[in-house]
N, C-alpha and C positions, 0 to 999 in steps of 0.2 A: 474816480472809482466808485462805483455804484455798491450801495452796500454795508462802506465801511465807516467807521466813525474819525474824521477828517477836525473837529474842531472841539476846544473845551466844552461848549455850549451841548454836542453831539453826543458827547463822553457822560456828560452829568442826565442827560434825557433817557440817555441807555442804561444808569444806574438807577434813575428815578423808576423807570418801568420795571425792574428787576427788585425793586422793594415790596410790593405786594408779595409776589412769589415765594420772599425769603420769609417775610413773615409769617407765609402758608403752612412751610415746613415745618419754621420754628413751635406752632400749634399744633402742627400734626406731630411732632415729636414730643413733647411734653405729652398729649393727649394718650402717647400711645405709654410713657415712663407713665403716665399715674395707673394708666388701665393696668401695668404689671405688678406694678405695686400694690395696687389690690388685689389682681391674679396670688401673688404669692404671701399674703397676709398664713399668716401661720394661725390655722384654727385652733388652734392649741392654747394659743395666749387666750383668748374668746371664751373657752370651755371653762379656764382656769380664774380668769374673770368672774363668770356665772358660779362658780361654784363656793368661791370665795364671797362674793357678795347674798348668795345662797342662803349660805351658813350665817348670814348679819339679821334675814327678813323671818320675822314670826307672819304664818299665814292671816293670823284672825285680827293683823292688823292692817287689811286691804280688803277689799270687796270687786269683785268682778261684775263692771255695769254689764246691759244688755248688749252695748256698741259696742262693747267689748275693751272700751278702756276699764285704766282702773281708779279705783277710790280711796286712798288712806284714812284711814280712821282718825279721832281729833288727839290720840293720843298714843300716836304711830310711831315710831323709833326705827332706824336702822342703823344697827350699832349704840353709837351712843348719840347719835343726829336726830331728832326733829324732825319728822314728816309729816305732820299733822296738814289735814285738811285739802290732800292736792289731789287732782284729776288729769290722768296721764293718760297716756297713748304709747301703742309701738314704737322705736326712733324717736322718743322725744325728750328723756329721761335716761342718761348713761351716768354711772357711777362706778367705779375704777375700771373702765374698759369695757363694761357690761351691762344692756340694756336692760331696765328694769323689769318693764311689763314683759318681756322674754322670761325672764328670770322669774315673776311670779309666774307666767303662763307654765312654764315648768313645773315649779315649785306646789303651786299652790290652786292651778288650775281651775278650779270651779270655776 
C-alpha cells in the first residue's frame, strides 16, 4: 500500500516529523497567553502603584540629566530606603509595581 505506515520503524519516522510542528504550536500558544496577559494587565494596579510610591519620593531629592535619566541625590530616601547616589533610566528601576523615573517624570518632572 502506497502511503501508509506498514512498520515500527515507518510509525516512529512519521512521529519524528510531526515534532517540529507540535513544538510550533506549543510556542505559538504560549506566545499568544502571554500577549493576553498583558492585553489585560489591569492599569489600575500601575496607576495605584505610582501613586503610592508617589507619595514615598521628595522631588529635591533627584535631578533630571539632559538624557533624560535620573540622579539621586547622596542623601536620597524613599520611604525609609537609601537611594543615595544612583543613575537611572526609564524600565530600569521598579519599586512596588511602579516604575520609578515614570513616577518622578510625573511627579517631579523638570
Amino acid at each position: 500500500m502506497s502511503g501508509s505506515i506498514d512498520t515500527p520503524l515507518d510509525r516512529r519516522c512519521a512521529e519524528k516529523s510531526m515534532l517540529p510542528r507540535n513544538i510550533f504550536r506549543l510556542l505559538v500558544y504560549f506566545a499568544v497567553a502571554a500577549y493576553l496577559s498583558f492585553a489585560n494587565a489591569d492599569p489600575t494596579e500601575e496607576s495605584r502603584a505610582g501613586v503610592a510610591l508617589a507619595g514615598k519620593i521628595k522631588c529635591e531629592d533627584f535631578r533630571k540629566n539632559p538624557d533624560g535619566t535620573w540622579t539621586s541625590r547622596a542623601d536620597a530616601k524613599i520611604g525609609s530606603n537609601s537611594f543615595s547616589n544612583l543613575t537611572f533610566e526609564s524600565k530600569r528601576v521598579t519599586i512596588g509595581g511602579a516604575d520609578l523615573a515614570t513616577v518622578l517624570d510625573r511627579k517631579c518632572g523638570h
